[in-house]
N, C-alpha and C positions, 0 to 999 in steps of 0.2 A: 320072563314072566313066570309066577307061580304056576303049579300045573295046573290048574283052572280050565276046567272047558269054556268053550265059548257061552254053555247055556249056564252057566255059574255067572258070569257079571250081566248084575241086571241094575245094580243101583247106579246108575248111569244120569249125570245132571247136566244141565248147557246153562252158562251166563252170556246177558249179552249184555251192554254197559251204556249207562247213563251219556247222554251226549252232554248234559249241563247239568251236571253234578251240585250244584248252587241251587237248582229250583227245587232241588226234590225237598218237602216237609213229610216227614215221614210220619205225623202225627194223620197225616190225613188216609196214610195205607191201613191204618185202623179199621176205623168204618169201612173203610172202601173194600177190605178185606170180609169184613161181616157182613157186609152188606150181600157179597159174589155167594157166601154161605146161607144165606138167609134167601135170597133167589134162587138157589140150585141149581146158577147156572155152569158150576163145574162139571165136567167130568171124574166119576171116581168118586170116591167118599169125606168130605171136606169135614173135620173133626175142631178145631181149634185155631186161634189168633192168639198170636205172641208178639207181645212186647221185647226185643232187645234191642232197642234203638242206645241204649247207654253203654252198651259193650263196643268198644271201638274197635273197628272190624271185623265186627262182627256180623251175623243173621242179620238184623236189621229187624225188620217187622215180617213175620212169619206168620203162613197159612196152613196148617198143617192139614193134612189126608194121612188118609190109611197108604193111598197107594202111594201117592208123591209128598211132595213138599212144593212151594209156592212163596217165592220171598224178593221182599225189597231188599237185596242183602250187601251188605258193605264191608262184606271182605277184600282184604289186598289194600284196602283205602281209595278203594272203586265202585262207588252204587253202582248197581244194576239190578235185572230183575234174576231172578234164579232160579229154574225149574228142575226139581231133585227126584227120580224117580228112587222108592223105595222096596219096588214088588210088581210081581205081576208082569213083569217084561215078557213081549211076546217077539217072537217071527226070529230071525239069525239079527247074529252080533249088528250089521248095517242095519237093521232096520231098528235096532233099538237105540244105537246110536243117533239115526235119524228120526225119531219119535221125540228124544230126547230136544235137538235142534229142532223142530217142527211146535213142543210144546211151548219151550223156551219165547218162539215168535209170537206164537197165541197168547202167548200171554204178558208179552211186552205189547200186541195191539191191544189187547184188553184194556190195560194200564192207559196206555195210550188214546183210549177212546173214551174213557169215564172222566165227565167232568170234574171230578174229585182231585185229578193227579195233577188238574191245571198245566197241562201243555206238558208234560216230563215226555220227552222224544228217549228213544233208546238206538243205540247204533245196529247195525247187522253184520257189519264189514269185521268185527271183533267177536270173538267165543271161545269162551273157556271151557274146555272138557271134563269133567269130573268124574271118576269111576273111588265110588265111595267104598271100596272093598279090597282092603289093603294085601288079603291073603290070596284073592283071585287075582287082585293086578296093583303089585308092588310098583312104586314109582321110582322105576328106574328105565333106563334108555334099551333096554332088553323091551319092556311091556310097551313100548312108544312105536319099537319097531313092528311087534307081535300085532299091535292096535291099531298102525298108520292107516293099510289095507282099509277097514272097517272103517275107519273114520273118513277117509276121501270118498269109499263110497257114498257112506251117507250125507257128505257134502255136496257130490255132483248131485243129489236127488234136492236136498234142500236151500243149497245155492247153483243152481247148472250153471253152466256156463262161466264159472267163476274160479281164477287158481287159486291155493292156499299153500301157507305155508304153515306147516304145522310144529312146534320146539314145545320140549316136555319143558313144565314149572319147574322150578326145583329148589323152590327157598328153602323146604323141610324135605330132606327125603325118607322120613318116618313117619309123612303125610302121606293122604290118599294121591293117587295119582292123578295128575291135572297136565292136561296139554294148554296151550293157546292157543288158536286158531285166527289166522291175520289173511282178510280174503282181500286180492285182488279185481 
């Protein structure tokens, strides 16, 4: 890992992935998206709705904040929701890790409970790690090892009782750093 402190990576995101990849209409995370800014029922400060549903693999339909990011996103060629944090991370490296996994659910119930998504289930047993900062945590199996620690922690809090297996991505390793995370 670069020499990064632990209170240097903060842009820290969780996916969790569509069970039925075929129901989602992404036309309808629009509104639905406006709608959650337009209630205030966010946390943090919710700035804008993006359209990139035409980019293939892309974002998807995006909510943007100051602090985080908030997306229907269809990266890998995998809908899922995706909670980005961009700032403002508090408490040790596990707890933002676990913030990150904890937002990621809220907001797959969220989804999950607005009639607008018509039934889109999301799985839990699956999670993608993201640390958006390539010069605190290079993706290589150096930063997987330096991160596993932190990351099982903040699993046994957000899945207890649950093993994992955790393998770094590594379609690009010029990309951010990304684990998967495949629970038991």
């Amino acid at each position: 890992m670069a020499t990064a402190t632990d209170t240097e990576i903060v842009r820290i995101g969780a996916k969790l992935y569509a069970e039925d990849p075929g129901a989602i209409d992404l036309s309808a995370f629009i509104p639905l998206f406006h709608g959650w800014i337009q209630e205030h029922s966010l946390d943090g400060v919710p700035i804008d709705v993006a359209d990139y549903a035409h980019v293939p693999d892309g974002p998807g339909v995006l909510l943007i904040g100051h602090e985080a990011d908030r997306s229907l996103d269809l990266g890998e060629g995998r809908p899922g929701v995706l909670y980005q944090r961009k700032r403002g991370g508090e408490g040790t490296l596990e707890d933002r890790f676990a913030a990150a996994i904890e937002a990621a659910d809220t907001l797959a119930d969220d989804v999950e409970g607005d009639p607008a998504a018509d039934g889109v289930r999301f799985g839990r047993d699956e999670i993608l790690i993201r640390v958006n900062d390539r010069l605190s945590a290079l993706n290589d199996d150096a930063t997987l090892d330096a991160l596993r620690p932190a990351i099982e922690a903040a699993l046994a809090r957000a899945r207890p009782g649950r093993a994992a297996a955790i393998a770094r991505v590594t379609e690009d390793p010029r990309g951010p750093f990304r684990a998967r995370v495949v629970l038991t």
